[in-house]
KEDRENSE-923338 format. One record per atom (N, C-alpha, C): x, y, z. Coordinates in steps of 0.2 Angstrom, whole numbers, plus 5000, padded with zeros to 4 digits. Atoms other than C-alpha are relative to their C-alpha. Example, Ala and Ser with C-alpha at 12.3 -4.5 7.8 and 13.67 -1.06 7.14 Angstrom:
<sites>
500449945000
506249785039
500450065000
499649944999
506849955036
499650055003
</sites>
This chain:
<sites>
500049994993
481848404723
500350075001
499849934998
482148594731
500549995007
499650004995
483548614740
499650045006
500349954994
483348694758
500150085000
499849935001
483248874760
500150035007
499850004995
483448864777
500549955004
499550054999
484948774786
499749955005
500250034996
483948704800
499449934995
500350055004
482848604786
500449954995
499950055005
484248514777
500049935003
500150084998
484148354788
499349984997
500450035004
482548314781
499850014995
500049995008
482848374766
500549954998
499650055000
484148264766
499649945000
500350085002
483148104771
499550004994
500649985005
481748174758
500349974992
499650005006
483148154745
500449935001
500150075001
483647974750
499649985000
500850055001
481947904752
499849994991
500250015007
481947944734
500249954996
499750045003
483147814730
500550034993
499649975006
484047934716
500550025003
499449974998
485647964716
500350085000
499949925004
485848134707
499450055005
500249974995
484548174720
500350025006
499650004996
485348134734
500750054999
499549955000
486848224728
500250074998
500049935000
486148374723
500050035007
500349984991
485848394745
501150035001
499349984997
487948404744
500450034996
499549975005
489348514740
500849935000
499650075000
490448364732
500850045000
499249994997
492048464737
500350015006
499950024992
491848424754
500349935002
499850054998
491848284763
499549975003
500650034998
490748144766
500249935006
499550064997
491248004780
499249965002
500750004998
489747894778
500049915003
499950054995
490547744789
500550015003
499449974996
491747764804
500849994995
499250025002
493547774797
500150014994
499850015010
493147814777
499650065000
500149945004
493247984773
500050014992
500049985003
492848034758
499950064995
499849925001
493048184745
499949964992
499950015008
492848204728
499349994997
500750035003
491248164715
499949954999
500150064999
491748004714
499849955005
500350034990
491947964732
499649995003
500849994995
490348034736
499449964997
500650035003
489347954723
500349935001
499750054997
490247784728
499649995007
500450014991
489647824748
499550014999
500749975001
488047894742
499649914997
500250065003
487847734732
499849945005
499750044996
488447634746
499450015008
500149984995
487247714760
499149984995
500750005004
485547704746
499949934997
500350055000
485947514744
499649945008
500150044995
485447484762
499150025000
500850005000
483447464759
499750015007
500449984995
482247544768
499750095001
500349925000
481647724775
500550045002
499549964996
482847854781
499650055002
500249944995
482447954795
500350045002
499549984995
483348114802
499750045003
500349964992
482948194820
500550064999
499449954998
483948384821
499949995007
499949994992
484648394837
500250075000
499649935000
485448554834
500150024994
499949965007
485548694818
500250065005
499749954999
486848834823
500150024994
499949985008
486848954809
500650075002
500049945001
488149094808
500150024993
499949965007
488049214792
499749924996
500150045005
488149074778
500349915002
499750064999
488748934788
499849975007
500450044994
487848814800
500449935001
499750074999
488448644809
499349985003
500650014998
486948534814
500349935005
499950104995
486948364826
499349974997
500850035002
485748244819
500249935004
500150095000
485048054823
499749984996
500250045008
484747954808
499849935003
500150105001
484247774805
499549994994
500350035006
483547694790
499649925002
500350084997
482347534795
499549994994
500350035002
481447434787
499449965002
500550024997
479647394792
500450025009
499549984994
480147384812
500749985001
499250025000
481947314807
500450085002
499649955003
483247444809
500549974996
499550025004
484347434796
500950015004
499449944998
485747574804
499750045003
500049934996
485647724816
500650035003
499349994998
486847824820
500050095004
500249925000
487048004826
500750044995
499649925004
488048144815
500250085000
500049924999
488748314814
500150034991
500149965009
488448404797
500250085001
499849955001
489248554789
499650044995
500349985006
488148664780
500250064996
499749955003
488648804767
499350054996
500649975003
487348924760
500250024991
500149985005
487148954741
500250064997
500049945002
487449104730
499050024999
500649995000
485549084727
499649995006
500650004993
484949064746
500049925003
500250054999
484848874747
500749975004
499750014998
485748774756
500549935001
499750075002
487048614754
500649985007
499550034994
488148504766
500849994996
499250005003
489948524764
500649945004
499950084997
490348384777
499649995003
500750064995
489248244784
500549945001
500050064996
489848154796
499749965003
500650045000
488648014796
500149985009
499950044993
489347944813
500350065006
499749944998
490048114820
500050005009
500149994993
489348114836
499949965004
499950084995
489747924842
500350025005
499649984993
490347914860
500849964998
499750064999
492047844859
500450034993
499750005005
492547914841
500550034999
499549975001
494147974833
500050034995
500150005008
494448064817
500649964997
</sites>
């Protein structure tokens, strides 16, 4: 899978890279020295952490969708709003809304340095 070359297209580069069901796909969308918080209250860091919540977000079957709401980019650094959800046939599994960090490449591409899958809940705290 190619990463994105533009910051406004990693949210569907992102779902593109779950639906694949691979991990190492998946994990190539992030830079694993960030941070991934991919349920309320469980930040994560590390390559293990992330492959644990990558794991953990890739056992919930079905399709992953992500709507941008917003891509701010300045120089090599964007912050996006998305709304996600993963459903199953018409089930939804999960939905959430997010705020993601993106970082640009030494090559032009583009990786998430934090995704806060729940980011833009009403009501949240860090």
């Amino acid at each position: 899978m190619n990463l994105p070359t533009k910051a406004e297209h990693a949210h569907r580069t992102l779902a593109a890279a779950f639906n694949t069901g691979n991990l190492a796909t998946v994990l190539s969308m992030y830079d694993t020295s960030g941070i991934i918080v991919a349920q309320p209250g469980s930040a994560s860091h590390g390559k293990e952490q992330f492959e644990a919540a990558v794991k953990n977000i890739l056992s919930i079957k079905g399709t992953m969708e992500i709507k941008t709401v917003y891509c701010l980019q300045s120089g090599d650094v964007a912050v996006g709003r998305s709304e996600w959800s993963i459903t199953d046939g018409s089930e939804v599994k999960v939905s959430a809304q997010g705020i993601e960090v993106m970082k640009q490449q030494n090559d032009g591409t583009w990786k998430i340095v934090i995704d806060h899958a729940f980011g833009a809940a009403a009501n949240l705290t860090a």
